[in-house]
VMD Tcl script that draws the C-alpha trace (Angstrom):
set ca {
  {78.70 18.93 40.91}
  {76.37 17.26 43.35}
  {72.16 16.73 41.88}
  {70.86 19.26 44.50}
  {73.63 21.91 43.37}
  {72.99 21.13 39.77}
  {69.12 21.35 40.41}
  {69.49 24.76 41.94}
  {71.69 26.23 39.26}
  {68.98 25.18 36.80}
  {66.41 26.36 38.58}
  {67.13 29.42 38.06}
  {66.22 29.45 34.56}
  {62.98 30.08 33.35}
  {61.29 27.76 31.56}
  {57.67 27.64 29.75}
  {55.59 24.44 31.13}
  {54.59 21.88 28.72}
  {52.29 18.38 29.07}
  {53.37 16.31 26.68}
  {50.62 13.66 26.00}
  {50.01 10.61 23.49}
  {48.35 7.31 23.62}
  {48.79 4.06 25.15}
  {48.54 0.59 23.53}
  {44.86 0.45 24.97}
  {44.18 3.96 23.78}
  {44.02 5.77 27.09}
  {45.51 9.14 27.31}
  {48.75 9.44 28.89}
  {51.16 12.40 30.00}
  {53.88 14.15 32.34}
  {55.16 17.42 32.44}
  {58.07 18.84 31.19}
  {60.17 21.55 31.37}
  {62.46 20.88 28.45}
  {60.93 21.91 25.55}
  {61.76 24.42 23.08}
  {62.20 24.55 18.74}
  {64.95 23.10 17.04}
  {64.71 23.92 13.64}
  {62.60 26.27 11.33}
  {63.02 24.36 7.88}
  {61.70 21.59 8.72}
  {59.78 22.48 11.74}
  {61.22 20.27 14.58}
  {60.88 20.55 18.09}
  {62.43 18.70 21.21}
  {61.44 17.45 24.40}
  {63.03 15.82 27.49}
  {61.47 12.82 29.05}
  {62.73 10.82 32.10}
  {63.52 6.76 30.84}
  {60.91 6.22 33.70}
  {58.06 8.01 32.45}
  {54.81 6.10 32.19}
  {54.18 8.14 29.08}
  {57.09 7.34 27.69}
  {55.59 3.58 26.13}
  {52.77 5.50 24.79}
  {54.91 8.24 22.78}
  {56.86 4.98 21.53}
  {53.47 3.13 20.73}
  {52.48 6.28 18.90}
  {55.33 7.06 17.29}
  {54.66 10.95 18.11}
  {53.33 13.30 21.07}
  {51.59 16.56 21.37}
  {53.31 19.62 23.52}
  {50.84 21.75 25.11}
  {52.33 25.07 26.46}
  {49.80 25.39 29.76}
  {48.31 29.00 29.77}
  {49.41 30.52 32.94}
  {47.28 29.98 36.42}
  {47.17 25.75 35.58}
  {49.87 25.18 38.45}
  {47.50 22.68 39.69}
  {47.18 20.87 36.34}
  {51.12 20.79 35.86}
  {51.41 19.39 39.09}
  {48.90 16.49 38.64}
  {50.31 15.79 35.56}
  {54.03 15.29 37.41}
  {52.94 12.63 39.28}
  {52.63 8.74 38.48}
  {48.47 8.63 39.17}
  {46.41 6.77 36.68}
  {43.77 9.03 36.41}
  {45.14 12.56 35.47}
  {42.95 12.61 32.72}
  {39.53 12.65 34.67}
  {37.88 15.90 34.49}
  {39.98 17.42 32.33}
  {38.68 18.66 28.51}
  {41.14 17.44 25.82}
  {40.20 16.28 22.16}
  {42.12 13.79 19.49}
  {44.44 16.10 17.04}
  {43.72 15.94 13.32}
  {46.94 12.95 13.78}
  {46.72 9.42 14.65}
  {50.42 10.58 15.84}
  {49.71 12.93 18.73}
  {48.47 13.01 22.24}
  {45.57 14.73 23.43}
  {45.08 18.91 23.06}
  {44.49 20.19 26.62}
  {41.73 22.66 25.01}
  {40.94 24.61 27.94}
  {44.47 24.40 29.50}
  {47.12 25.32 26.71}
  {48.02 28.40 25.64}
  {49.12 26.34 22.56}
  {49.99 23.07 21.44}
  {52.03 21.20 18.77}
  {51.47 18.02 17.38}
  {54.82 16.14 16.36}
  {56.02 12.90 14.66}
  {58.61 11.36 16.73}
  {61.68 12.09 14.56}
  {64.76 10.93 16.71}
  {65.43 9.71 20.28}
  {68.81 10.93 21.79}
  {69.77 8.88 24.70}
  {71.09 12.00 27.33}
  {71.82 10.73 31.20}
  {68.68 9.27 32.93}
  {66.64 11.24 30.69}
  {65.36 10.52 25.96}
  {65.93 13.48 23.92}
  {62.57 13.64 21.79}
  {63.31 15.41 18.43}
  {59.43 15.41 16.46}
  {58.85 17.10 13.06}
  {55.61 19.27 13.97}
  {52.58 18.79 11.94}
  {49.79 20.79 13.73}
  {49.51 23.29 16.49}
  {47.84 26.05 16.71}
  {47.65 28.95 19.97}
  {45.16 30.41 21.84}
  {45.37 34.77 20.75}
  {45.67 36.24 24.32}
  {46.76 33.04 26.62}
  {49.35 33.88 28.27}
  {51.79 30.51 28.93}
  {52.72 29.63 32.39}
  {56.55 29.78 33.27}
  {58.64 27.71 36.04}
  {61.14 29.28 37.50}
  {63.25 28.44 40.85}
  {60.96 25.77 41.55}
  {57.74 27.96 41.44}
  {54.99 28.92 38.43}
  {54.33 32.00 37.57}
  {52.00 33.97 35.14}
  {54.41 36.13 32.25}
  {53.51 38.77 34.62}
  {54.16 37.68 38.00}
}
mol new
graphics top color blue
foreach p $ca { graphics top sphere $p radius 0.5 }
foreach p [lrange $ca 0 end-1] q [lrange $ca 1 end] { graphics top cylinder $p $q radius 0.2 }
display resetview
């Protein structure tokens, strides 16, 4: 199957939309957005993630050793998008405090409809693309946020 084939097939199903952040070597917030993200286990709490090899974020989750998922509420296309992109300042003007972990990434306050904070448990090595398996140790939602969802290359509210 060709990549444009395979990219339309996938497309089709829904996903919620997640900024996974952590923190560089000098400290500085970093973070992409992803797509693949969902819970792996219950007991212990794990959850995975999906991150290209050529992510910029990618040294910081390494530095780390852990990253924080936040599940955008719906209506922050703009902030998804920003975050997809290789700019160095996608933090600017955006409200995000430390978790209670010197693991995680920033928590998009204002943006996520939830968040969790997760030790980086396992790397899976999966095409051009790291598997991210992290044991959660925080998160918390936001009681009536709804998340955003991508579908067929488009975001949408729950309700949309």
């Amino acid at each position: 199957m060709n990549a444009e084939r395979f990219r339309d097939v996938m497309a089709s199903f829904p996903s919620g939309v997640v900024v996974l952040t952590a923190f560089g070597h000098d400290s500085q917030p970093r973070g992409l957005t992803v797509s693949a993200f969902c819970a792996v286990s219950l007991e212990p709490p794990l959850a995975l993630a999906c991150i290209d090899k050529t992510s910029n974020t990618l040294p910081a989750v390494e530095h780390t050793g852990g990253f924080t998922a936040n599940i955008l509420a719906a209506g922050r296309e703009q902030l998804a998008r920003r975050m997809a992109t290789k700019v160095t300042d996608k933090f600017d003007s955006i409200r995000w405090r430390r978790p209670n972990s010197p693991i995680g990434g920033p928590i998009l306050e204002e943006d996520a409809a939830a968040y969790a904070v997760c030790t980086l448990r396992d790397t899976i090595e999966a095409g051009d693309h790291w598997v991210l398996v992290g044991l959660v140790t925080e998160g918390d939602h936001r009681e009536g946020v709804a998340p955003m969802i991508f579908s067929r290359r488009g975001y949408h509210g729950l309700n949309d």
